[in-house]
N, C-alpha and C positions, 0 to 999 in steps of 0.2 A: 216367151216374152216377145210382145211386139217392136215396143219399141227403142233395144238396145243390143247390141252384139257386144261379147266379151269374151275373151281369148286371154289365157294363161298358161307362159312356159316357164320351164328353168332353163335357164342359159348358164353354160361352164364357163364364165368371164364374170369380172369384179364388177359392179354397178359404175363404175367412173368409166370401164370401156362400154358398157352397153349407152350410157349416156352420150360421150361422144358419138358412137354409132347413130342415133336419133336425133342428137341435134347438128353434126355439123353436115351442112346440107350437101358436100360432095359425098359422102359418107355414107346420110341416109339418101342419097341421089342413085347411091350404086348400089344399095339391098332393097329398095325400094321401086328403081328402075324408074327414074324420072332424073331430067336434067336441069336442076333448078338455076336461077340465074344471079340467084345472093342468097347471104347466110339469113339464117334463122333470127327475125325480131320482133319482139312479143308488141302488139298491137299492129303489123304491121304485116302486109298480104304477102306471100309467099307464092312464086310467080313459076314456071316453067313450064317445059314438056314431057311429055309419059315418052317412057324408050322402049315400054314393053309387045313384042312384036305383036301385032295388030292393033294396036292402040296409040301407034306414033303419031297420026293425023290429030291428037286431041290435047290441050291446053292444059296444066295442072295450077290448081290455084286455092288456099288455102290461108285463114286468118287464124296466125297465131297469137293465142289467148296466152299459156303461161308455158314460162321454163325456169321451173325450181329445182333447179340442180343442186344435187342429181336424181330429185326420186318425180319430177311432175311434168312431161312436156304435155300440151293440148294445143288444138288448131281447131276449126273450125270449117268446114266444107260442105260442097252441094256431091251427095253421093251418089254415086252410078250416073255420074253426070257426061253419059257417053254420045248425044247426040249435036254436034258438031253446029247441028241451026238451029238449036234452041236455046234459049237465053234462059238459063235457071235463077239468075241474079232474085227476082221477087221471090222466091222460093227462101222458106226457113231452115238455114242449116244444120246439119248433125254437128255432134261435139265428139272430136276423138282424143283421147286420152292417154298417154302412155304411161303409167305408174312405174317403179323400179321398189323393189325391196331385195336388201341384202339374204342372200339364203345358202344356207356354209358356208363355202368358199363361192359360189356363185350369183346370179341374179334373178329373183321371181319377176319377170318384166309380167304384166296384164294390160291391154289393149280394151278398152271399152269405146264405142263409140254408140252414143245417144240421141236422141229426137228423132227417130224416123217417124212417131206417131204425128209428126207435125208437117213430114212429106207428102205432098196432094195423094190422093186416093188412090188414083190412078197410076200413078209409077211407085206406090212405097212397097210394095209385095217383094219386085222385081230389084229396086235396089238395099232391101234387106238379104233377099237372097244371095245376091251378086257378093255383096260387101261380107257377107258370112262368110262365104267362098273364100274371099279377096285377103282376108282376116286374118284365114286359117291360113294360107300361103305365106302371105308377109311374116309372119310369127316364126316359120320355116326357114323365110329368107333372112333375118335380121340375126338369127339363132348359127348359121351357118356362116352368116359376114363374120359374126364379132371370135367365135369359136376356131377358126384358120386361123 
């Protein structure tokens, strides 16, 4: 698949702690490694900085679409969006997704995020790669916050 990355795990936590974990933004700020500057509002641009070491010098910025708590958060963003003097804003963003479904006692959280086929030519290889990578991590990190 070109144009979508999707990652699913179980997590040993109830769907209402995975949920806070993802939406309140100090929360997803510390498994996510970004220091955002307000909570989470649906049509409204989500602002901060990345804390992940080597990636401090760069802006986080992301339009959240819905939060149907507790099973749908989504935002919208320019991915692999790591170059500091280039203005990605005319660029068509990916959709990231976070689903939640109850599973036992725990949560199938799946991560999809979509439109890379609508990424210029030129950089969508490299930020599919990247964000595949990026993916699998985060699923690791959010799995590990809500589970301590």
């Amino acid at each position: 698949m070109t144009d979508r990355i999707e990652k699913s795990i179980a997590v040993a936590a109830p769907v209402e702690r995975v949920w806070r974990a993802l939406t309140d933004h100090e929360e997803f700020g510390a498994w996510f490694r970004v220091r955002l500057e307000g909570p989470f509002v649906p049509g409204e641009v989500s602002r901060g900085r990345i804390t992940y070491p080597g990636y401090e010098h760069l802006a986080w910025e992301a339009r959240v679409v819905a939060m149907e708590a507790p099973r749908l958060f989504a935002f919208t963003w320019h991915p692999y969006a790591v170059d500091p003097d280039k203005d990605y804003s005319s660029e068509p963003p990916t959709r990231v997704e976070f689903r939640l479904e109850p599973e036992g006692e725990g949560t199938r959280l799946t991560v999809t995020e979509s439109g890379f086929d609508s990424i210029p030519a030129e950089r969508r290889d490299e930020a599919l790669r990247m964000n595949t990578g990026g993916w699998e991590a985060q699923a690791g990190n959010i799995k590990s916050h809500v589970e301590r």
